[in-house]
C-alpha positions in Angstrom: 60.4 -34.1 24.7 62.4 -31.2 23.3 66.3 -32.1 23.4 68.2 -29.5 25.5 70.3 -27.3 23.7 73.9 -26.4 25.0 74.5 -23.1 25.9 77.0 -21.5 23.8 79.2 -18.6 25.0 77.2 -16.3 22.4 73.8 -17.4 24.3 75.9 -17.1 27.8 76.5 -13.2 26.5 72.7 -12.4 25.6 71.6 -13.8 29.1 73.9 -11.6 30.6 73.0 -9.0 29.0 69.6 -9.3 29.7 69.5 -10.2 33.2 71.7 -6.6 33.5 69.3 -5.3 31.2 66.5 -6.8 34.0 67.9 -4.7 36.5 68.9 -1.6 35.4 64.6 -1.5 33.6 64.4 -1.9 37.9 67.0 0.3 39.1 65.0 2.9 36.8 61.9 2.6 38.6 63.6 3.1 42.0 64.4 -0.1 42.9 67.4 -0.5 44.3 69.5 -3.2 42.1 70.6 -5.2 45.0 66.6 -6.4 45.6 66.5 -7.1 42.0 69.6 -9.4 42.1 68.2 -10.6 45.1 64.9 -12.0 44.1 67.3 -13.2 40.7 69.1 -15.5 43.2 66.0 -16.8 44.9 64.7 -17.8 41.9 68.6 -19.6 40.5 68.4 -21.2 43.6 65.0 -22.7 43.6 65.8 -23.7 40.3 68.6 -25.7 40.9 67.3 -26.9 44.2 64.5 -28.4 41.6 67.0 -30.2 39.4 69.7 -32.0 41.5 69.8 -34.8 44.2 69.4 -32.9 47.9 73.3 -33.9 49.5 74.3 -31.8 45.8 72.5 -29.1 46.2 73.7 -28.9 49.6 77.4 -29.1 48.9 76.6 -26.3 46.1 75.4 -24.2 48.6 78.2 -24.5 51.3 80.7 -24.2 48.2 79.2 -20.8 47.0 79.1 -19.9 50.9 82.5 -20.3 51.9 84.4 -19.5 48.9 85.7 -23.0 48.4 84.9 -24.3 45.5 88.0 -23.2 43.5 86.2 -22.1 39.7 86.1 -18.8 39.1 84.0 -17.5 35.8 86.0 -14.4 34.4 84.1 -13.2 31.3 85.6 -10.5 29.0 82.8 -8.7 27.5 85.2 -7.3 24.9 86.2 -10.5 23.5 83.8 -12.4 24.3 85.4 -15.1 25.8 84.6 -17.3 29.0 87.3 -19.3 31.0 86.4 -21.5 33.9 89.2 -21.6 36.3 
């Protein structure tokens, strides 16, 4: 088995950028960039759904639902820097 890499804040940048990049290839051919990030979040979800107990995944859900779960990801594209709040 192949030992999981972390993912640095360079790596965090380039997925970003493509995942915008993703979108915009979208938003190009008509599609409006709301269904892209749509289908994105579907797919994050399932995801994660995969990879953690059930009453987690859950309490994930109903945290990103109501608002509550008190982290915030600010990322300034100019610096480069994250910070988890």
């Amino acid at each position: 088995m192949k030992k999981e890499q972390l993912l640095t804040d360079q790596k965090i940048m380039e997925l970003i950028k493509t995942l915008d990049d993703i979108i915009e290839d979208h938003i190009y051919d008509g599609i409006h960039e709301i269904s892209v990030a749509s289908v994105m979040l579907a797919v994050a979800v399932r995801k994660i759904k995969d990879q953690i107990p059930e009453e987690e995944f859950r309490l994930l859900m109903e945290e990103l639902i109501t608002g509550e779960s008190g982290y915030e990801l600010v990322i300034d594209e100019e610096d480069t820097e994250r910070t988890i709040h």
